[in-house]
C-alpha positions in Angstrom: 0.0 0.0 0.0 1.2 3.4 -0.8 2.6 5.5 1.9 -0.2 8.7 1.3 -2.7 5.8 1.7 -2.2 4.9 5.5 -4.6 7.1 7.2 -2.8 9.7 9.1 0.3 8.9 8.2 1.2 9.1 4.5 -0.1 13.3 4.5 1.6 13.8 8.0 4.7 12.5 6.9 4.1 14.0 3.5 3.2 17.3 5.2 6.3 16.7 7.7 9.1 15.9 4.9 7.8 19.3 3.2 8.1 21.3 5.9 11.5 19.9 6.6 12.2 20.6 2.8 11.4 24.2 3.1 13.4 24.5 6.4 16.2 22.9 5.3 16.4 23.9 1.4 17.5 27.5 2.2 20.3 26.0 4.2 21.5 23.1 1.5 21.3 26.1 -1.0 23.3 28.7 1.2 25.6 26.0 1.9 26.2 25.1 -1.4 26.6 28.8 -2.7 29.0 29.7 -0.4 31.2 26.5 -1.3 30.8 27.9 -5.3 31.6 31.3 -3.8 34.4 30.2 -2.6 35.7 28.6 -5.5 36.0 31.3 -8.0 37.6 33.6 -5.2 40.8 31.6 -5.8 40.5 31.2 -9.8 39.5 34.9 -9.8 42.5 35.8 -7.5 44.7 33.3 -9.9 43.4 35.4 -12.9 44.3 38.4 -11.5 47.4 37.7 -10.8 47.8 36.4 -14.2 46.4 39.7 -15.9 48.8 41.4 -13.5 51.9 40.0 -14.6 50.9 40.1 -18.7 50.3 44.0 -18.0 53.8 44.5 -16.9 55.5 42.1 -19.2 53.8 44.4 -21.7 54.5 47.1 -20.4 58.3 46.7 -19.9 58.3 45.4 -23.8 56.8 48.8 -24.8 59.5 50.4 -22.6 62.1 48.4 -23.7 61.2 48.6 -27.4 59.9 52.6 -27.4 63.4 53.5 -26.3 65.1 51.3 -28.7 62.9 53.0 -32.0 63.4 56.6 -30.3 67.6 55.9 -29.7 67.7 54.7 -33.0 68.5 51.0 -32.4 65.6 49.9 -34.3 66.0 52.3 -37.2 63.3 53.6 -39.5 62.2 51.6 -41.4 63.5 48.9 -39.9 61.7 45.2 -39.9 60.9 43.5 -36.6 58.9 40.3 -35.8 56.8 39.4 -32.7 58.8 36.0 -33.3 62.3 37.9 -33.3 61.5 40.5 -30.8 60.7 37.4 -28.5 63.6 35.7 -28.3 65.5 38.9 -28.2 63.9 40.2 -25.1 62.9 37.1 -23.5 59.4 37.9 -23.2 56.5 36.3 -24.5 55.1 36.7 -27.8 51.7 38.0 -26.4 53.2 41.2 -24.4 55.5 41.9 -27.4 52.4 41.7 -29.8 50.2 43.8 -27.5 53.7 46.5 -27.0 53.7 46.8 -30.7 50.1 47.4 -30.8 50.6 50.3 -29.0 53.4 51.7 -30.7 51.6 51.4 -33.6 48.4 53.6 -32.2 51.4 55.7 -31.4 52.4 55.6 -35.1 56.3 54.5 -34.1 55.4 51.1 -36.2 53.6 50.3 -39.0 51.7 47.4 -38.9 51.3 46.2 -42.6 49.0 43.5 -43.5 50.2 40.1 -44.6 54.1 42.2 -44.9 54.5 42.1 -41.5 55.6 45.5 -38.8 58.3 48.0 -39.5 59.2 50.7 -38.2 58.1 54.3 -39.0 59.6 56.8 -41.5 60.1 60.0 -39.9 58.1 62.6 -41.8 59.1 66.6 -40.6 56.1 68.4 -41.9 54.1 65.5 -39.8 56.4 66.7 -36.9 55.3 70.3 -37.7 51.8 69.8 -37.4 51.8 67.7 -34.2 54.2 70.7 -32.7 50.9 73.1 -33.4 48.7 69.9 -31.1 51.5 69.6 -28.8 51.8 73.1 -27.9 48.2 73.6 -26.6 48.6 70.5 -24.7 51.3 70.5 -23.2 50.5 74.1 -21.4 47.3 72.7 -20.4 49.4 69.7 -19.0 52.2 72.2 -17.3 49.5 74.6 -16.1 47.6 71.7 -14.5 50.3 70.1 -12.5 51.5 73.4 -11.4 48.2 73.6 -9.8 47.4 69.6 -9.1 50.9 67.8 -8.1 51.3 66.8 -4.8 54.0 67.2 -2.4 55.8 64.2 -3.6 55.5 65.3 -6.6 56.4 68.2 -6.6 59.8 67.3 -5.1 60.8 64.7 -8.1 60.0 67.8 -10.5 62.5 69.8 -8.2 65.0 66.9 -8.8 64.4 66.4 -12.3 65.3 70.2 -12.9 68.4 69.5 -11.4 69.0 66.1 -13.6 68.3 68.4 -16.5 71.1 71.0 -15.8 73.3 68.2 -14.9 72.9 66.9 -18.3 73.1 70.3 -19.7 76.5 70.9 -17.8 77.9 67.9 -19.2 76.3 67.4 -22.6 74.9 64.3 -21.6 72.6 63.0 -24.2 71.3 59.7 -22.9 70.5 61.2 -19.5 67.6 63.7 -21.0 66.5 61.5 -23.2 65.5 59.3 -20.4 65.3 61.5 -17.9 62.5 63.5 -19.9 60.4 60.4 -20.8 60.1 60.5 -17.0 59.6 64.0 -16.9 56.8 63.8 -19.5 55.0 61.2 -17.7 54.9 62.3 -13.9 53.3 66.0 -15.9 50.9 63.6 -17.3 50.3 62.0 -14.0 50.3 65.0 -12.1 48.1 67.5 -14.4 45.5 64.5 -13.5 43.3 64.6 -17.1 43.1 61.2 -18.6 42.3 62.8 -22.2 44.9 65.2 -21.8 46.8 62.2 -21.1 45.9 60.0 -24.0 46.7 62.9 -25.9 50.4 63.3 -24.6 51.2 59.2 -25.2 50.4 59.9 -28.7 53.3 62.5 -28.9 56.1 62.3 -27.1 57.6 59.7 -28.2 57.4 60.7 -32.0 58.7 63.8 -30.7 61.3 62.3 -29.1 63.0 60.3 -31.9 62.5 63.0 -34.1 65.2 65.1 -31.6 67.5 62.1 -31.3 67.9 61.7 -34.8 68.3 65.5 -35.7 69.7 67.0 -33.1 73.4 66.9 -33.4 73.1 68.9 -37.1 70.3 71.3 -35.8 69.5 71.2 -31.6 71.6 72.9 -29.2 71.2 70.0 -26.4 72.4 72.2 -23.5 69.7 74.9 -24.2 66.8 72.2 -24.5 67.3 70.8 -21.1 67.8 74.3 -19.8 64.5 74.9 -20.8 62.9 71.7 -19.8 64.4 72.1 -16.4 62.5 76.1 -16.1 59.2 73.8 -16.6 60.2 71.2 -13.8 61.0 74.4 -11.7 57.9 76.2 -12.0 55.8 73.0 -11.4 57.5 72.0 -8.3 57.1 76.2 -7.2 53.3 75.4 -8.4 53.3 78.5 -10.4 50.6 78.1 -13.4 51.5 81.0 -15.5 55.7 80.5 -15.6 54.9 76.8 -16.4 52.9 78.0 -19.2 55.6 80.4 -20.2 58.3 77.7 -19.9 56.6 75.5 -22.2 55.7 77.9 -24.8 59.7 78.8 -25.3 60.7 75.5 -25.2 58.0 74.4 -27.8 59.0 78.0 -29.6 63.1 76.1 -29.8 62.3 72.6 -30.7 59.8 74.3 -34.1 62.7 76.3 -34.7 65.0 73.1 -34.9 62.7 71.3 -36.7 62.4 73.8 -39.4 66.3 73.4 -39.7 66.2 70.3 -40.0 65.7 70.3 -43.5 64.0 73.2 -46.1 60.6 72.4 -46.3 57.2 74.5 -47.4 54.3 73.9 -44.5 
């Protein structure tokens, strides 16, 4: 005989093992979510880490390979290969792929379908016309950290001004040229303005090559870090309007150099 046909029994039990069911379902199901909650916190804390450590392998193969194009070891026009670059570096293909990915978006390599990457001509009438974007800016950038930077800072600009008229004592090329890609980026970080920002990373280091490759027939070295280290200065004082006027002279001698560079109509 069925259970629900015993009188008294089969619906009480039937009526008992539901209630039972409805106590003790919320508990099984908390239970059980919190043992799949507490699965993923491990994979997601695995992925993270993963994700971490991709992001600064790419980043130090941008580093790595942006100061290589702007110093001239990879000339222009130059063929590389995510394959070559690899072995190279000793990084992994995916970091150097996603590096070159962003030099091209910052137009130092030319990514050319089924031909493979090379790296960029330099074009001066190009250079020109992102002087005329750079100059508006780059004051906005200067004016901003004047008034943003924080203590901290502020007292790396005060030091960098001091690198800068080391280097300009002693002529020593390889010191700006690093020294300012810092330079540039703690304005960047200290003007706080992500489009300003984005705008910045898509010149300097065009700009940069550009002087490393010209400036020993047309730039007076000295005077250019002179001038960077009056903008370093006036941030670190926090004064907004000789940061502004900083920049514009130093923007004012690097369009005068680039005009010598060669004679060209713009």
């Amino acid at each position: 005989m069925r259970e629900d046909k015993v009188p008294g029994i089969g619906r009480a039990a039937k009526r008992s093992g539901d209630g039972n069911a409805r106590r003790n379902g919320p508990r099984r199901i908390a239970a059980r979510d919190a043992d799949d909650a507490a699965k993923p916190i491990v994979l997601d804390a695995t992925a993270e880490w993963l994700r971490d450590r991709e992001r600064s392998l790419t980043d130090r193969a941008y580093s790595i390979l942006e100061e290589m194009i702007v110093t001239l070891k990879l000339p222009p026009g130059a063929p590389v290969s995510e394959a070559g670059l690899s072995d190279a570096l000793g990084i992994g293909r995916t970091p150097i792929r996603e590096a070159l990915q962003r030099l091209a978006r910052e137009r130092l390599v030319t990514i050319l379908p089924r031909r493979g990457i090379v790296v960029s001509e330099v074009n001066v009438k190009s250079q020109l016309r992102l002087l005329e974007v750079r100059r508006e800016v780059e004051r906005l950038v200067a004016r901003s950290a004047a008034r943003r930077a924080l203590p901290e800072e502020r007292a790396r600009f005060a030091e960098i001004a001091r690198i800068f008229e080391q280097s300009a004592r002693t002529n020593d090329e390889t010191t700006f040229i690093r020294v300012d890609r810092e330079f540039n980026d703690l304005c960047t970080k200290a003007a706080r303005n992500e489009f300003a920002a984005g705008a910045m990373a898509l010149m300097h280091s065009l700009s940069r090559r550009f002087w490393y490759i010209h400036y020993r027939q047309a730039a007076d070295m000295p005077a250019t870090a002179k001038l960077h280290a009056n903008i370093a200065r006036a941030i670190a004082k926090g004064d907004e309007n000789a940061a502004a006027r900083a920049l514009d002279r130093l923007i004012d001698e690097i369009e005068k150099f680039t005009r010598a560079t060669v004679d060209t109509h713009v």
